[in-house]
ZADREN-335186 format. One line per 2 residues: their letters; for each residue x, y, z of C-alpha. Coordinates in steps of 0.02 Angstrom, whole numbers. Last residue first. Example, Ala and Ser with C-alpha at 12.3 -4.5 7.8 and 13.67 -1.06 7.14 Angstrom:
sa> 684,-53,357 ~ 615,-225,390
This chain:
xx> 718,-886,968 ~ 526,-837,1015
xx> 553,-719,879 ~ 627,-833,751
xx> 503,-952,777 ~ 370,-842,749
xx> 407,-777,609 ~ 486,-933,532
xx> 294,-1023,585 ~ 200,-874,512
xx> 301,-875,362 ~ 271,-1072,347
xx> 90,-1048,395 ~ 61,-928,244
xx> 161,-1040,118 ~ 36,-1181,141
xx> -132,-1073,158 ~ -60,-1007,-12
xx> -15,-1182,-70 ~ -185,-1265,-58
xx> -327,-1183,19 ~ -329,-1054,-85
xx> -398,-1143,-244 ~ -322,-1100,-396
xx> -165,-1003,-416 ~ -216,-875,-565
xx> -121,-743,-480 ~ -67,-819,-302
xx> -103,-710,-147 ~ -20,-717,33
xx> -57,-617,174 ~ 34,-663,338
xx> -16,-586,532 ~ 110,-611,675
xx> 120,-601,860 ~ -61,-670,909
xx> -55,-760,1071 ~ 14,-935,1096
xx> 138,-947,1034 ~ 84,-838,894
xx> -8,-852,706 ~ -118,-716,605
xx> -200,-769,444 ~ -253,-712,270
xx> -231,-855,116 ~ -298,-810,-54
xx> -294,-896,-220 ~ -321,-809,-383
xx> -468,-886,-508 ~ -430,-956,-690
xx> -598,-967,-737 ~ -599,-816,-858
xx> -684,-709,-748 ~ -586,-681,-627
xx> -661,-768,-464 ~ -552,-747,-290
xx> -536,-892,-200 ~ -506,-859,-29
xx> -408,-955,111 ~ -445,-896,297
xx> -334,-905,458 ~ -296,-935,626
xx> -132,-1017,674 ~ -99,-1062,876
xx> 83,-1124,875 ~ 141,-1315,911
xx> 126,-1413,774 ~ 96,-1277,630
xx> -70,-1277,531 ~ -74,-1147,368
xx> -145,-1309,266 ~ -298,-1342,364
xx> -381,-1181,299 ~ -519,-1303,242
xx> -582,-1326,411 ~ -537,-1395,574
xx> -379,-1335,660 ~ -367,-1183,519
xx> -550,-1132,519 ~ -581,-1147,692
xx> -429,-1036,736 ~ -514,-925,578
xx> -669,-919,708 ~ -566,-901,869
xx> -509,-757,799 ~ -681,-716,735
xx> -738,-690,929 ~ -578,-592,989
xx> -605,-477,845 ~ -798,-459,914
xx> -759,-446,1113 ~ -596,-309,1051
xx> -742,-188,970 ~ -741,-178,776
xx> -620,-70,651 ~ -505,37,771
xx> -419,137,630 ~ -222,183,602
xx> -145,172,774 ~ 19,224,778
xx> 196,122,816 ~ 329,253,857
xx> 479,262,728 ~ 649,297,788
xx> 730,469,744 ~ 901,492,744
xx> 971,346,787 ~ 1189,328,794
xx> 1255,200,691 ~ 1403,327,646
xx> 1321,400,468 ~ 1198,454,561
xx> 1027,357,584 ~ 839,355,536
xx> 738,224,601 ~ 614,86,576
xx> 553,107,404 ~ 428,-15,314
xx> 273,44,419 ~ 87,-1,444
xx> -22,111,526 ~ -90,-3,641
xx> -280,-72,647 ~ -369,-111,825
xx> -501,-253,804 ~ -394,-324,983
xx> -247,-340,863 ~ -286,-515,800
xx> -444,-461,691 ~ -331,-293,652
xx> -177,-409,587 ~ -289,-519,475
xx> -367,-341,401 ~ -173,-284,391
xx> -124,-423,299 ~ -280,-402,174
xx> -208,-210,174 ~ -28,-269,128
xx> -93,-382,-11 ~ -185,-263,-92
xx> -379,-234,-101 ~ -540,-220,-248
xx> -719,-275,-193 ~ -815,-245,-349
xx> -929,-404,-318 ~ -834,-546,-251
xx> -794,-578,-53 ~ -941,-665,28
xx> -1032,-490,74 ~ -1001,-416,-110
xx> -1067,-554,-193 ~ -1220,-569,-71
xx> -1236,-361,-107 ~ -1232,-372,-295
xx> -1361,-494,-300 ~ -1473,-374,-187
xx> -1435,-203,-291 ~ -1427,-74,-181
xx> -1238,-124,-150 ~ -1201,-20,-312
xx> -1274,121,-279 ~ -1134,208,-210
xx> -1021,167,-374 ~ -863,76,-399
xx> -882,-36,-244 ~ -791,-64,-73
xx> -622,-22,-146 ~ -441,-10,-115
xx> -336,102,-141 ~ -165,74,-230
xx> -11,85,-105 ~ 119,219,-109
xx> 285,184,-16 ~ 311,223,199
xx> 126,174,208 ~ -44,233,236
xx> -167,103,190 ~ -258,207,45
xx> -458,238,50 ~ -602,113,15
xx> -592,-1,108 ~ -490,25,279
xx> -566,-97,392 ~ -689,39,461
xx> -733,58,283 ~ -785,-112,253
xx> -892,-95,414 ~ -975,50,348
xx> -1012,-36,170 ~ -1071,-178,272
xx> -1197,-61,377 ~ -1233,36,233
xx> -1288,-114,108 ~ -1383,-203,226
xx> -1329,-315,367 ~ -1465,-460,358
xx> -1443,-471,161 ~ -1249,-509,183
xx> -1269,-644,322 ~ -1384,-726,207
xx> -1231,-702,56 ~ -1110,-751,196
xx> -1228,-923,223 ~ -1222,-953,38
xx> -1084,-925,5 ~ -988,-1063,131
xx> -790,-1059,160 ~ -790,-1217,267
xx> -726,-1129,419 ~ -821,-960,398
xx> -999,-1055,370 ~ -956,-1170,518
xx> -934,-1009,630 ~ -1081,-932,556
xx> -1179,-1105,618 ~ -1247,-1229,494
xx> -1404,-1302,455 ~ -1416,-1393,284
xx> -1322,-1556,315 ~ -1342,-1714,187
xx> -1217,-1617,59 ~ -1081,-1664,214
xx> -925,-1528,179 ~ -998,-1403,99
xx> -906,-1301,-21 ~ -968,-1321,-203
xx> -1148,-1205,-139 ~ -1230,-1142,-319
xx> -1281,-981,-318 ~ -1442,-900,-412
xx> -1462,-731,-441 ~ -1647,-695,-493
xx> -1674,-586,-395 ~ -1596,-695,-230
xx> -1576,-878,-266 ~ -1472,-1007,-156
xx> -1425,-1194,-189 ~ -1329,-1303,-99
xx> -1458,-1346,38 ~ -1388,-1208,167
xx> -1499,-1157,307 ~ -1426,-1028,440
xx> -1378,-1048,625 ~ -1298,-904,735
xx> -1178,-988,846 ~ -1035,-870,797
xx> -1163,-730,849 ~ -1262,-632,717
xx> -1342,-449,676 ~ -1284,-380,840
xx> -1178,-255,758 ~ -999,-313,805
xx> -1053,-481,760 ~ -1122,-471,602
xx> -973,-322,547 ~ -839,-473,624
xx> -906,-590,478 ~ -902,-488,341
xx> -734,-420,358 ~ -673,-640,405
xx> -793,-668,229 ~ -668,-536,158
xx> -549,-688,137 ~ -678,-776,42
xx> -628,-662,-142 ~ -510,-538,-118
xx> -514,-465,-274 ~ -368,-401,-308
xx> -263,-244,-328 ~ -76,-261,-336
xx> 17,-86,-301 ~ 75,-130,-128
xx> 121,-321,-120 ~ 115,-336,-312
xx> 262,-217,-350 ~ 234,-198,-524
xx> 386,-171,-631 ~ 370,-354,-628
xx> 232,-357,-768 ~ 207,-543,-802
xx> 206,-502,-992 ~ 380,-458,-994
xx> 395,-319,-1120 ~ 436,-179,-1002
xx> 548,-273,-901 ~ 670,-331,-1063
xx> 656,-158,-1095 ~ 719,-108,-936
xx> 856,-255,-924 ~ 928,-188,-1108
xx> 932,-23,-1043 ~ 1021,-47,-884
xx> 1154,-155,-989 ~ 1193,-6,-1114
xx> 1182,90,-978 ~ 1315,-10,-880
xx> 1447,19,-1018 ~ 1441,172,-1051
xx> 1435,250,-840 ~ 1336,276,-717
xx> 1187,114,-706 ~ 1090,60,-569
xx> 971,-2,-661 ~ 1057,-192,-638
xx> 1062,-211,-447 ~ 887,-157,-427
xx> 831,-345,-483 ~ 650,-317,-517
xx> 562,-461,-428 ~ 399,-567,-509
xx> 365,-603,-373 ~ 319,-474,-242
xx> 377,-500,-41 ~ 355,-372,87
xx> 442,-457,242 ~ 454,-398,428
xx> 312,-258,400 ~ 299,-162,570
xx> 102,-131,626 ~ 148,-130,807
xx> 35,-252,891 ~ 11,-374,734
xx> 192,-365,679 ~ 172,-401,488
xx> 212,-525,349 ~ 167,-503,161
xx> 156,-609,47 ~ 154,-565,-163
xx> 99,-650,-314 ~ 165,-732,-496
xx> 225,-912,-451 ~ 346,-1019,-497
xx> 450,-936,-344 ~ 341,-891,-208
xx> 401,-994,-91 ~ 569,-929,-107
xx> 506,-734,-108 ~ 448,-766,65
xx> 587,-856,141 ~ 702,-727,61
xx> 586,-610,162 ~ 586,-707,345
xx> 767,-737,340 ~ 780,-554,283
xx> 702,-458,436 ~ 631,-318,350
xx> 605,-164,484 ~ 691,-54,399
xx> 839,54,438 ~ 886,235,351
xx> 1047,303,325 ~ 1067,467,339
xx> 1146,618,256 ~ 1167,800,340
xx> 1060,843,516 ~ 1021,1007,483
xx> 945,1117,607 ~ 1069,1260,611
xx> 1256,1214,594 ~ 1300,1377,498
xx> 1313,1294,342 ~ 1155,1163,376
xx> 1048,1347,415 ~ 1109,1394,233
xx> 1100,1264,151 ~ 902,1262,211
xx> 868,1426,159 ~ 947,1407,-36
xx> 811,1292,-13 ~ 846,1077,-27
xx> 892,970,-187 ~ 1017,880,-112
xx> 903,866,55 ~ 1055,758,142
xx> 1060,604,-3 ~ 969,453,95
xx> 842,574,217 ~ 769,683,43
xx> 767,532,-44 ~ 670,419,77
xx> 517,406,-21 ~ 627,380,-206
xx> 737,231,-139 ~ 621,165,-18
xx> 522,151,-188 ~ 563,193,-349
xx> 701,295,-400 ~ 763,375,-566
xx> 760,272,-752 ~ 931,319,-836
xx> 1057,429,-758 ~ 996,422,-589
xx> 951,221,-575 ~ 898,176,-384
xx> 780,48,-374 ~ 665,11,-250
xx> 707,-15,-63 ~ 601,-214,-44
xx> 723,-270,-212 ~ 848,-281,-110
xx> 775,-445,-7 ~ 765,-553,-155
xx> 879,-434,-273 ~ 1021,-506,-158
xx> 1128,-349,-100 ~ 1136,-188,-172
xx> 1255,-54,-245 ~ 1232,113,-296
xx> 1390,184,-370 ~ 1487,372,-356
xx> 1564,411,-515 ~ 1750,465,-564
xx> 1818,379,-436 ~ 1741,230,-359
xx> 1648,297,-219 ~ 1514,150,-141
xx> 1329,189,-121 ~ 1249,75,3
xx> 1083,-41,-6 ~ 1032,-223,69
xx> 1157,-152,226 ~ 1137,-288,383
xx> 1079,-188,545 ~ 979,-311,612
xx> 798,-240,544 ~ 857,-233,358
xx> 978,-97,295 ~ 978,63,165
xx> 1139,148,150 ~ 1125,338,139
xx> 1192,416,-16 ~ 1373,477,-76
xx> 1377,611,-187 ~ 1427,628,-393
xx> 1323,502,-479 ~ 1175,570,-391
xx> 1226,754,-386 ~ 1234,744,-590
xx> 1056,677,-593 ~ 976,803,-463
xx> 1063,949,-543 ~ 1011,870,-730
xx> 825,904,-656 ~ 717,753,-734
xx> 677,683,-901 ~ 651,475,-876
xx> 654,356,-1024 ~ 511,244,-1019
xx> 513,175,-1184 ~ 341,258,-1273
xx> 277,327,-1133 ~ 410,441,-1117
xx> 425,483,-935 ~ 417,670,-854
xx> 504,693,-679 ~ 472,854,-567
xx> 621,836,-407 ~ 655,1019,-432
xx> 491,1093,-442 ~ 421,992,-305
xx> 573,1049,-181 ~ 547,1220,-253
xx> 372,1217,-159 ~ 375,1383,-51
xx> 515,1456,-111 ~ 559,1478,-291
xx> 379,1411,-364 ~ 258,1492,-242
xx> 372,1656,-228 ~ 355,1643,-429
xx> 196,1638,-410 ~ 141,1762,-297
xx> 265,1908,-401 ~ 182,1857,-566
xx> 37,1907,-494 ~ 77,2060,-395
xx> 155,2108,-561 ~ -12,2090,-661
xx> -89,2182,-510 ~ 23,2329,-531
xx> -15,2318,-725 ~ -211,2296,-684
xx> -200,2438,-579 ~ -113,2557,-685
xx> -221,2522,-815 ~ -368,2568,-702
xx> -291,2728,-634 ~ -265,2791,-800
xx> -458,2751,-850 ~ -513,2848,-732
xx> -415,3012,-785 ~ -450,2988,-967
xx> -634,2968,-949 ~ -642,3141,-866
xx> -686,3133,-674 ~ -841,3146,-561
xx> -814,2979,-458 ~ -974,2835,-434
xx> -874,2745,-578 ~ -715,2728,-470
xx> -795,2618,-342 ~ -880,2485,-467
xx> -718,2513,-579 ~ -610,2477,-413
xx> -737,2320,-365 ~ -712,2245,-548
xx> -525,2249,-559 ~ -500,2168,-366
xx> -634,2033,-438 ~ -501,2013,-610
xx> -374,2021,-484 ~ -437,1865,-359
xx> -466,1772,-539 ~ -311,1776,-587
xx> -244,1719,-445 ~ -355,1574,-440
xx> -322,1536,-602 ~ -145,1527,-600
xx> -155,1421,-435 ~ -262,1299,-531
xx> -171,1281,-676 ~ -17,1247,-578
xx> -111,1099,-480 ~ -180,1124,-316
């Protein structure tokens, strides 16, 4: 509840308090000046009570919120935060941050006067966030494992306490991911020329071996203490701030997209799971489709001189018309529920924030027929990130079982030894294991012998699904979703291209080489 809030809620529990002793007091025999003394002195003692509730709220209870509160100027960006925090920062060493073998991608290193953040290749760094305590604060790892990193710097006069007299504290950490940085340095190489993210992900644990976002924000160079690197740190911000490609944006987490024919495989496993359709299920496709008025034109068929094919044909070649049937048959609730199942329309809980998703931007919205065969082929209002399209690839190959995706493996002392080691949870089960094992085969179908050719690796079994997600201006973002093993599912890829065209070409391209290093590496 916000400040506000709690201020008004206490205010109004006394004003209710006031009201019931007047109601009592008023059925007394006394002289106005005796009842109203008790009255006074029951709005000051409740005044105090008050005052008392808060401050206990803001001292105790959530002083950790208080003193971590940032403000930003809008206008450059400049951060306003506690000067304890900031001076402690430059002052104390912090937990190193490492990838899943142990190598450090973050450490603080004591150089004197100040205490420095340092970091390893921005194309695997740049996965913790950015670290900049005089200047610009934390983002990501950096900023959601702060309390584990510095020791609770900014902990209770309670919790010094306990750590003085050895109770419960366990002091600074350092905190292991589960990155493995042959996989992300591959992923941020391919995506080089090109503004997007990839993702890669365990499909039976939900652990994210590369989060990849290009543009990349080199952490290395906010991490400024003294003069001379602020002047620098500065200079790098703004030149962030004005770059029209936005790399402040971490696209794997906080990019929302259409997803365009990828949700086709979402789609697909709600016809099956409900009894609506089989893979076998035939429906008529003569290039040209009209519902209300809403005409689409088929520009995916393979052989214009066929106009009967199956659901697994329809997934393979990428067909709209057969998904917008498919579409009409389910109804809006049944592929809204199936959407949600998947995760739509809610956050994919993460170790950093990710943007929700969305179904549609209104609960009518799917009442609408035309808006319903968009939405059921991928288009409409559909909004996702590249981590949850990863996730829906990884639940399809999972049995239909969704993880709870994770970015931190375990928490360790400063000797190497763990702390706390990170259990894989289940997030959602989204269909039954007979219907994710059916549209497996489906996006196996669609790799070996449709249009998703270009994820195939000699050797491994790749399923998959390209999208191509409409924007309006004709410049359309390119999809790839897919899961890959040797020869059961290990891995599941995401990969999205702004303004890349068709995804069948280099998405589908970059997602089987990350599958195929994935894999590779773990059968190695």
């Amino acid at each position: 509840m916000s400040d506000l809030g709690w201020a008004g809620l206490l205010w109004l529990m006394v004003v209710a308090a006031g009201l019931v002793f007047v109601a009592f007091n008023r059925r007394r025999r006394v002289e106005p000046i005796s009842r109203n003394l008790p009255v006074i002195g029951v709005a000051f003692v409740a005044a105090l009570f008050v005052l008392a509730i808060q401050a206990a709220r803001m001292q105790v209870f959530q002083q950790q919120v208080f003193a971590r509160r940032i403000g930003i100027d809008p206008a450059d960006g400049e951060v306003l935060a506690n000067p304890r925090l900031s001076i402690g920062d430059t002052t104390r060493m912090r937990g190193s941050i490492s990838d899943a073998s142990g190598r450090e991608i973050a450490w603080s290193e004591d150089t004197g006067a100040f205490v420095r953040r340092r970091y390893g290749s921005a194309d695997v760094a740049h996965v913790a966030g950015y670290f900049s305590p005089v200047l610009y604060g934390k983002d990501g790892l950096e900023l959601a494992a702060d309390e584990a990193l510095t020791g609770g710097l900014s902990r209770s006069v309670v919790d010094h306490l306990l750590d003085a007299l050895n109770i419960g504290g366990r002091g600074r950490e350092n905190v292991q991911l589960t990155i493995v940085s042959e996989v992300q340095r591959e992923a941020q190489s391919l995506l080089q020329g090109h503004i997007g993210a990839a993702v890669v992900v365990n499909v039976k644990s939900g652990a994210v071996i590369a989060l990849a976002s290009n543009p990349v924000v080199d952490p290395s160079r906010l991490a400024a203490v003294d003069a001379a690197e602020i002047e620098a740190a500065t200079a790098y911000w703004t030149e962030l701030v004005d770059d029209e490609r936005r790399p402040l944006l971490r696209r794997s987490t906080l990019g929302l997209y259409t997803p365009g024919s990828t949700f086709k495989v979402v789609t697909a496993a709600a016809a099956i799971d409900s009894a609506v359709a089989t893979p076998d299920s035939i429906y008529e496709d003569d290039g040209v489709f009209t519902v209300d008025g809403h005409t689409l034109i088929e520009l995916n068929r393979p052989d214009d001189t066929v106009t009967q094919w199956s659901l697994t044909e329809g997934l393979a070649y990428s067909l709209n018309i057969v998904f917008a049937q498919v579409g009409m048959e389910l109804g809006p609730e049944t592929l809204t529920r199936y959407a949600e199942s998947f995760g739509f329309g809610e956050s994919v809980p993460f170790d950093i924030p990710v943007a929700n998703s969305q179904v549609a931007s209104s609960d009518d919205f799917l009442e609408s027929q035309p808006a319903l065969v968009d939405t059921a082929f991928g288009q409409g209002e559909l909004l996702t990130t590249p981590l949850h399209m990863a996730m829906v690839a990884a639940a399809i190959a999972n049995d239909g079982v969704l993880m709870r995706p994770y970015l931190i493996d375990q928490y360790l002392d400063p000797n190497g030894s763990v702390l706390e080691a990170r259990t894989p949870e289940i997030w959602k089960r989204a269909v039954q294991a007979g219907t994710a094992s059916q549209v497996a085969q489906m996006m196996v179908v669609a790799v070996e012998g449709g249009n998703s050719g270009g994820a195939y690796v000699p050797g491994l079994t790749i399923g998959g699904k390209t999208g191509t997600a409409e924007t309006g201006d004709g410049d359309p973002h390119a999809w790839f979703i897919g899961f890959g093993g040797n020869p059961a599912p290990e891995y599941a890829v995401s990969v999205v291209l702004e303004h890349g065209g068709s995804g069948g070409g280099i998405p589908s391209t970059i997602g089987g080489s990350l599958l195929g290093l994935a894999i590779n590496s773990r059968v190695s």
